[in-house]
C-alpha positions in Angstrom: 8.8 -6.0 3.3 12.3 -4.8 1.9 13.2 -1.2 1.4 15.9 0.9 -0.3 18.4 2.9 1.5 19.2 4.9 -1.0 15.7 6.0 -1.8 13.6 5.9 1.3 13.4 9.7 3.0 13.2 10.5 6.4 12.5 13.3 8.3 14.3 14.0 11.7 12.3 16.5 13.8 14.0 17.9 16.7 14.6 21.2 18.2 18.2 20.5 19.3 20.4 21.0 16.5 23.4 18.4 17.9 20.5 16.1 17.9 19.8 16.8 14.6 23.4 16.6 13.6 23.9 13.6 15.4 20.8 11.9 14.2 21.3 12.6 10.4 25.5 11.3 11.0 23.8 8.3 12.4 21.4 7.8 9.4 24.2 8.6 7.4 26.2 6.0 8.7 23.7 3.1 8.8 23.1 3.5 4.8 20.2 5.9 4.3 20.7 8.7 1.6 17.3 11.3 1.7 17.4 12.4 5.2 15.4 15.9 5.5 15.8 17.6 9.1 13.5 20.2 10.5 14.3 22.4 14.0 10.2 22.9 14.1 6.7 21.3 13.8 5.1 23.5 11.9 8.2 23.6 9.5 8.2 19.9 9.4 4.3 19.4 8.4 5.7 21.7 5.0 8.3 19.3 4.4 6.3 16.1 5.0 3.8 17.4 2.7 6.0 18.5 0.6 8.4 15.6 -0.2 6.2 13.0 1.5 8.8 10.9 3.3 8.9 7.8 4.2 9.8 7.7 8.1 9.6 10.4 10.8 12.0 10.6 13.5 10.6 13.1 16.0 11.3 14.9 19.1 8.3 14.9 21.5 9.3 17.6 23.8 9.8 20.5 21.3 8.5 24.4 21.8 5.7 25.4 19.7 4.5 22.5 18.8 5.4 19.1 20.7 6.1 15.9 18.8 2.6 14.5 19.6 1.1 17.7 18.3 3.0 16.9 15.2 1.5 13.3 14.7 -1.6 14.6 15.3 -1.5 16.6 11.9 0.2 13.9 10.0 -2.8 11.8 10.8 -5.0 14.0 9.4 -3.3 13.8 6.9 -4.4 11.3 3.7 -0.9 11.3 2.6 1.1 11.1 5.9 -1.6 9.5 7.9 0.2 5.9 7.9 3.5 7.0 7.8 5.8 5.7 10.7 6.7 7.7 13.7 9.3 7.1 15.8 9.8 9.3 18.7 12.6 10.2 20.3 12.2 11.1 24.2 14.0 12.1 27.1 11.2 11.6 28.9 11.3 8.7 29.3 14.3 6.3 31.0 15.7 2.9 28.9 13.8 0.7 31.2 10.4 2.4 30.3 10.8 1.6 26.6 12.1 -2.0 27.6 8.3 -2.0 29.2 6.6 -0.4 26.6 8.6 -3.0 23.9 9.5 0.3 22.5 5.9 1.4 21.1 3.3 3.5 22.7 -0.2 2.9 22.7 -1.1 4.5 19.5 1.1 2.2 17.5 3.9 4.2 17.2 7.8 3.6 17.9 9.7 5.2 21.0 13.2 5.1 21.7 14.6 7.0 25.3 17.6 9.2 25.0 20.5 9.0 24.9 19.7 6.6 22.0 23.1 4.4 20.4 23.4 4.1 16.4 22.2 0.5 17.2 18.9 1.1 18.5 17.9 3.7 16.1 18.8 1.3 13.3 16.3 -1.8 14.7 13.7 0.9 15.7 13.6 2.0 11.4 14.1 -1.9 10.6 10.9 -2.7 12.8 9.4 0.3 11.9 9.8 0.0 8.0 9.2 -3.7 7.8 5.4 -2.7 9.6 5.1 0.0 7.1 2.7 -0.3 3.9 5.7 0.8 1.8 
């Protein structure tokens, strides 16, 4: 399935503000238009139900509420519940994700840090084109 750059939103959840730069420059870069940025969960689960986006780009290690805590409420969410996720982890080393074919067990997409402009831009691609859009 096709989707529009210039229309699709995503929210970029991360506690570290250069990540959050640097993640909205890439976004920026590769085409996309409605990018929406949060420094918190609990922030983020106001914006996603407020402007419903499209894509979630999320942090997993995050204080307050972790990334998977996040998910958690987006799947009980009607409106969010299939929404793709795709985390963003230093948790987890490059060769991990090579194992893992860059999705966890619940479905959704991982990428290791440091990430490239490159991999986040085949990790939306594969992402969106899985999406009920």
């Amino acid at each position: 399935m096709e989707y529009n750059k210039e229309t699709l939103k995503i929210l970029i959840v991360d506690d570290n503000p250069i990540d959050l730069e640097l993640l909205e420059a890439i976004l920026t870069k590769i085409g996309f238009r409605k990018i929406l940025k949060s420094e918190s969960g609990k922030e983020a689960i106001q914006l996603a139900e407020e402007h419903q986006p499209d894509l979630f780009l999320v942090d997993i290690m995050m204080p307050g509420m972790s990334g998977g805590d996040f998910r958690g409420h987006l799947k009980q969410n009607p409106v969010t519940r299939d929404t793709p996720v795709i985390f963003i982890s230093g948790i987890i080393s490059k060769e991990e994700e090579k194992e893992l074919g860059g999705r966890l067990a619940s479905g959704d997409f991982i990428i290791a840090k440091p990430f490239t402009k490159d991999r986040i831009a085949e990790a939306i691609d594969t992402a969106l084109k899985k999406a009920p859009l």
